[in-house]
KEKE-3310 file (N, C-alpha, C; in steps of 0.2 Angstrom, whole numbers, plus 5000, padded with zeros to 4 digits):
npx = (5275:5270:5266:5256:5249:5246:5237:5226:5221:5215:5207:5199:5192:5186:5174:5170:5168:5156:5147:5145:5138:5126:5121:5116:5107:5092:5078:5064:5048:5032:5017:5002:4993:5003:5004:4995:4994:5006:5000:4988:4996:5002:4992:4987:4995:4988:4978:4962:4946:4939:4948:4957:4947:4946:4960:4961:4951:4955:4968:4965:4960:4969:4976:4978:4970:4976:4983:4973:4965:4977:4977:4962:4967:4976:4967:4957:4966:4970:4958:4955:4967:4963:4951:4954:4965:4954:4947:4955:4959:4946:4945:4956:4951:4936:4944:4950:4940:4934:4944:4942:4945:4941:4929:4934:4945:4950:4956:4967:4974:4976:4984:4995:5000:5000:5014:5020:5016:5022:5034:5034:5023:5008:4995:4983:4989:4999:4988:4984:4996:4999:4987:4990:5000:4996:4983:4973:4967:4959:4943:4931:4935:4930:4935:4939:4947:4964:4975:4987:4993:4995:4983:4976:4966:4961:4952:4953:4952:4962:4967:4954:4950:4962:4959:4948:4950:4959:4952:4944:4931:4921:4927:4918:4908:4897:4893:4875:4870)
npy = (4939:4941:4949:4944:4938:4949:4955:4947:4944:4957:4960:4947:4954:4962:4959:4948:4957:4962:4952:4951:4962:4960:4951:4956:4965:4961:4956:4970:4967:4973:4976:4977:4987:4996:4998:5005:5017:5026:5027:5032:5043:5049:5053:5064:5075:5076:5086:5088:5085:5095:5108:5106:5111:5122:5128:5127:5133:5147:5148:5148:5160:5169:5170:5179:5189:5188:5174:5169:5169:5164:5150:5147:5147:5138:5126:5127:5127:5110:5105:5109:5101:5088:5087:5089:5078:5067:5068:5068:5055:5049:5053:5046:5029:5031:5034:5022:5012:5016:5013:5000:4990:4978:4978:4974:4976:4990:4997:4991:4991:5005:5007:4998:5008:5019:5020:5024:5034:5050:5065:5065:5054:5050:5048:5042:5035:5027:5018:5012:5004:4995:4990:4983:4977:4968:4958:4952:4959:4967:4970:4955:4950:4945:4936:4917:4911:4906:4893:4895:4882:4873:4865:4854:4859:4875:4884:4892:4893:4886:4876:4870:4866:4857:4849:4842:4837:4828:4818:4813:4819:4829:4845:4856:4857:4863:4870:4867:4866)
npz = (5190:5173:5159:5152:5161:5172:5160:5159:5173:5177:5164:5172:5185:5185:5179:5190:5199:5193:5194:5206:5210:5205:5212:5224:5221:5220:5208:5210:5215:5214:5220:5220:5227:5228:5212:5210:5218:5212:5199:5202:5208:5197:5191:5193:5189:5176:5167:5170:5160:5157:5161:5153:5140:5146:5146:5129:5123:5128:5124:5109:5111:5112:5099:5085:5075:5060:5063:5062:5053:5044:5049:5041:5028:5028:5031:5023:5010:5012:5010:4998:4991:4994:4987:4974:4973:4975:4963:4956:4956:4951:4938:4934:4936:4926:4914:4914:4914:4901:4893:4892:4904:4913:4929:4939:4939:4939:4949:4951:4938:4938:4949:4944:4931:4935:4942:4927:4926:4918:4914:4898:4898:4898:4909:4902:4892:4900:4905:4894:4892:4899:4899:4886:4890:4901:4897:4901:4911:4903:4894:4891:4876:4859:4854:4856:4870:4871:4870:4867:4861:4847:4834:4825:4818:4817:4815:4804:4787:4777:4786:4789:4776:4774:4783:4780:4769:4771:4779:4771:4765:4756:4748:4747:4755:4765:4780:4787:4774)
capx = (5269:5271:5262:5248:5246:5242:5230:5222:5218:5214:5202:5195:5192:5177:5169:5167:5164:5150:5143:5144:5133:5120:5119:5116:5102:5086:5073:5060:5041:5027:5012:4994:4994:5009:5004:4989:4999:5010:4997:4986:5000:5005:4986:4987:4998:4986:4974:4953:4945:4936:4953:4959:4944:4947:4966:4962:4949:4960:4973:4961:4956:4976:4977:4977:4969:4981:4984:4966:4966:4982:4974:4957:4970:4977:4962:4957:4970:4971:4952:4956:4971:4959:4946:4962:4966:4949:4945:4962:4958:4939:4947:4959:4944:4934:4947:4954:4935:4933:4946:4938:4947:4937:4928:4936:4952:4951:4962:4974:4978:4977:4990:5001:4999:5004:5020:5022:5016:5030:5031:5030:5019:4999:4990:4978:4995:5000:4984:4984:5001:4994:4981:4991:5005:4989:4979:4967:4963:4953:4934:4932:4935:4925:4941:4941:4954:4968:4981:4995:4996:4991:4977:4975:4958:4962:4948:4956:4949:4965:4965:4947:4952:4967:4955:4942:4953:4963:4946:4940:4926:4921:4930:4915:4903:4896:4889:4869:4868)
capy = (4939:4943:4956:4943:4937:4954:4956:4942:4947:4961:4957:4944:4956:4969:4953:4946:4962:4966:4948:4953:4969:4958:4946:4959:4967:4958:4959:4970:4965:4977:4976:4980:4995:5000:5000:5009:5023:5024:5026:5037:5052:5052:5055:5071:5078:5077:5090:5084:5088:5106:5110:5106:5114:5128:5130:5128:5141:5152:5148:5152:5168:5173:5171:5185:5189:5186:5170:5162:5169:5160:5143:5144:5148:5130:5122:5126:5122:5105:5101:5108:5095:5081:5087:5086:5070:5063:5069:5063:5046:5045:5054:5039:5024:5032:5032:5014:5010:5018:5007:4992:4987:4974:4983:4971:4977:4994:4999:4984:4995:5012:5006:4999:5014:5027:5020:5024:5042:5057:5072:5061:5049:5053:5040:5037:5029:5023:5012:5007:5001:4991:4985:4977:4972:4963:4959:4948:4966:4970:4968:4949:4950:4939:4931:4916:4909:4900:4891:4895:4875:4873:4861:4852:4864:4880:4889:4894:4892:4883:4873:4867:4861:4852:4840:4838:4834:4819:4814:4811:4825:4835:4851:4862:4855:4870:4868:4869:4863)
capz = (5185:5166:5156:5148:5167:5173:5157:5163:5180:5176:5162:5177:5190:5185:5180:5195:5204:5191:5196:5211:5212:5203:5216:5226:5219:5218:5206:5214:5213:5217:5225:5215:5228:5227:5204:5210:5221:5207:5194:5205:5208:5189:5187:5199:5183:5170:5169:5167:5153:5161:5162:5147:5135:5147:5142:5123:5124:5132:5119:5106:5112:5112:5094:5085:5068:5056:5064:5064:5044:5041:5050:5036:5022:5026:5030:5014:5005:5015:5005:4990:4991:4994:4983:4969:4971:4972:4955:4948:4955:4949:4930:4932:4935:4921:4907:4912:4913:4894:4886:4892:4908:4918:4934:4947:4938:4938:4953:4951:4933:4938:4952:4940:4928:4941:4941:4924:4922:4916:4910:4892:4896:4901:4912:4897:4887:4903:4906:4886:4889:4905:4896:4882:4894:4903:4892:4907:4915:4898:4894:4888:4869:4856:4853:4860:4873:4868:4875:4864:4857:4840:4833:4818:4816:4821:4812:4796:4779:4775:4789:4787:4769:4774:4788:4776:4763:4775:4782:4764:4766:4752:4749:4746:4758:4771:4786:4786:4771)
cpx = (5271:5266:5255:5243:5241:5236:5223:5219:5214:5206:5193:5192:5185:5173:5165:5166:5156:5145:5141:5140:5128:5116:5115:5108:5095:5081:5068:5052:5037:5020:5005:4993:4997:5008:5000:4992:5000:5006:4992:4990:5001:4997:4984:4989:4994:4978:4966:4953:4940:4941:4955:4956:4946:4954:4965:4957:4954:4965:4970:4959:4964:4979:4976:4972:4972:4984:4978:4965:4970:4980:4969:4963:4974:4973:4960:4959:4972:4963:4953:4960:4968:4954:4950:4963:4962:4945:4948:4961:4953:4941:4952:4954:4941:4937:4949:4946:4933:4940:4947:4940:4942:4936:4930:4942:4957:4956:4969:4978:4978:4982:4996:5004:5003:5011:5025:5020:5023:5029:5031:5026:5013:4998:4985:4983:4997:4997:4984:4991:4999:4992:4983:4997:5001:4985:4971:4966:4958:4948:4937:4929:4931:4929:4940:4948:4958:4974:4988:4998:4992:4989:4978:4971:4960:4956:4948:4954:4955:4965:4960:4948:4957:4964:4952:4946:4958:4957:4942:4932:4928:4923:4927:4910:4902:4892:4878:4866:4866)
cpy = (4943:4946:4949:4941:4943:4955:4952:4944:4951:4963:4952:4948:4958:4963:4950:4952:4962:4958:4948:4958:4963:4954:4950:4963:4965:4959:4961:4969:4968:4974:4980:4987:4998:5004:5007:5017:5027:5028:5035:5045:5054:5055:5062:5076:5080:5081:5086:5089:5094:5109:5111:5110:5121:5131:5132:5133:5145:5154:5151:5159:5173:5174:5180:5185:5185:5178:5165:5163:5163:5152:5141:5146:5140:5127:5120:5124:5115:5101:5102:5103:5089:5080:5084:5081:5065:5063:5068:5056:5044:5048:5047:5031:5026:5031:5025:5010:5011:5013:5003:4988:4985:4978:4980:4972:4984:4996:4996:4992:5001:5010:5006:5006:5021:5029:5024:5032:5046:5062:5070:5057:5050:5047:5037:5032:5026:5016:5010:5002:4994:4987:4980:4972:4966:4962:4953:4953:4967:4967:4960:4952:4946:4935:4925:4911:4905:4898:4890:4888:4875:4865:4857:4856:4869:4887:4892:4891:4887:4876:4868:4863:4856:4846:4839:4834:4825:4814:4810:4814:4830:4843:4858:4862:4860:4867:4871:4868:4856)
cpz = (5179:5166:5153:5156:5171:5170:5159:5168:5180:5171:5167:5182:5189:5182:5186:5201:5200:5193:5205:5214:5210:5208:5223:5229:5216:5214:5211:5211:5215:5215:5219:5220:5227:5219:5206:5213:5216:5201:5197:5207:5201:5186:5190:5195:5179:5174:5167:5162:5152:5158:5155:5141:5140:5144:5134:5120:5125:5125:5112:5104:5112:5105:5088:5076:5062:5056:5063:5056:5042:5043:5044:5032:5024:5026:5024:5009:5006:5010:4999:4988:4988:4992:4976:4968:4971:4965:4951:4949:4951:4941:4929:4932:4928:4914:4909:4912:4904:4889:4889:4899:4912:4923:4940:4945:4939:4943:4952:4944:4934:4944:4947:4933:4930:4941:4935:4920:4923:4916:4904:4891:4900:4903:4906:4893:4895:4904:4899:4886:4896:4902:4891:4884:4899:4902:4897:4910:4909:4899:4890:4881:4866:4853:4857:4865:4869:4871:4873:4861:4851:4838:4828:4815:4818:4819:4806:4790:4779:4780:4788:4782:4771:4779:4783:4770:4766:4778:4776:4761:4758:4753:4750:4751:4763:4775:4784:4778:4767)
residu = (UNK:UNK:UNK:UNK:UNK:UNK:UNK:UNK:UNK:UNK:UNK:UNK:UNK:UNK:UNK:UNK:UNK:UNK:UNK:UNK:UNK:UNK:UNK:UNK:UNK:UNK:UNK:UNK:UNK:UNK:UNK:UNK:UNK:UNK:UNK:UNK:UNK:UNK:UNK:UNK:UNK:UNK:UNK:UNK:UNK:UNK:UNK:UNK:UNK:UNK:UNK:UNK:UNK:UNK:UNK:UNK:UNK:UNK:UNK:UNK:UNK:UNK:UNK:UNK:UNK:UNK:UNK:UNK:UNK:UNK:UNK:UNK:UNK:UNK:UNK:UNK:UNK:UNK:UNK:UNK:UNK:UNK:UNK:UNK:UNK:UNK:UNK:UNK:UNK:UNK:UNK:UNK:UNK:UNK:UNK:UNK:UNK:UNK:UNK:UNK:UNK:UNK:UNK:UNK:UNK:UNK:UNK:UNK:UNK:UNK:UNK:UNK:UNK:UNK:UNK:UNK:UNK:UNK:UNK:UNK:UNK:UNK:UNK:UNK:UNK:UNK:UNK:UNK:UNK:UNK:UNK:UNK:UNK:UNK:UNK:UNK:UNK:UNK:UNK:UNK:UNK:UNK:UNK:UNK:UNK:UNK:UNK:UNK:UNK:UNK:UNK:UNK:UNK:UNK:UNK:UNK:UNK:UNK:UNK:UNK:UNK:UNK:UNK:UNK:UNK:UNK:UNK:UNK:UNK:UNK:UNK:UNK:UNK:UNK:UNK:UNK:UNK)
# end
């Protein structure tokens, strides 16, 4: 036997032993009592819930001063937090509400916005740059739409002249009268 024969073999072998333990070993399937058993001692572990407010009393009662201090000094700084931050979201609503941002818009541009605070740039410039980067989040203008193709007539004095004058329409003629 050569040396790739051996590898061979060798390679083969603990293959078919590990097929061999498999064959061996049957999946097992348990029994709704046996779950129940099973279920019923793991719950032999867990304390009721007597038990339990008794322990956290208890725990409670081992604290010492200094420590139940130092729990309100978080708590309270845990609402101040979220007091914080609800006064910078509804000062952010407000100002993108003040330069004109539609009200089914306002979050959409205080999200985009957010991105774009610094330490140079204020959310008030933030949302202005919003605003004219998306000029469809503003309040509707008395502009009206337009679709970016130009007319014959686009509303312009000069304009106006140069139809009426190919239409064969007097130059001075005004509407209404």
């Amino acid at each position: 036997m050569n040396e790739n024969e051996k590898t061979e073999a060798a390679v083969q072998e603990p293959e078919t032993k590990t097929e061999h333990v498999q064959e061996q070993q049957p999946e097992k399937n348990y029994t709704k009592a046996e779950l129940d058993a099973a279920v019923a001692q793991e719950r032999k572990n867990v304390p009721s819930a007597d038990e339990l407010k008794a322990f956290n009393d208890w725990k409670e009662a081992q604290k010492t001063e200094q420590e139940k201090t130092a729990e309100k000094i978080r708590l309270a700084a845990e609402a101040q937090t979220a007091a914080e931050q609800k006064a910078a979201l509804l000062e952010a609503k407000y100002t993108a509400v003040s330069k004109g941002v539609k009200p089914e818009a306002v979050e959409d541009v205080i999200a985009l916005a957010k991105n774009k605070v610094s330490d140079k740039v204020t959310l008030e410039q933030a949302i202005e740059s919003v605003i004219e980067k998306y000029p469809q989040f503003g309040a509707a203008s008395d502009k009206p739409a337009t679709t970016g193709v130009t007319t014959p007539n686009n509303g312009s004095p000069a304009n106006d002249a140069l139809l009426r004058k190919s239409m064969g329409l007097p130059m001075n003629d005004k509407k209404g009268e």
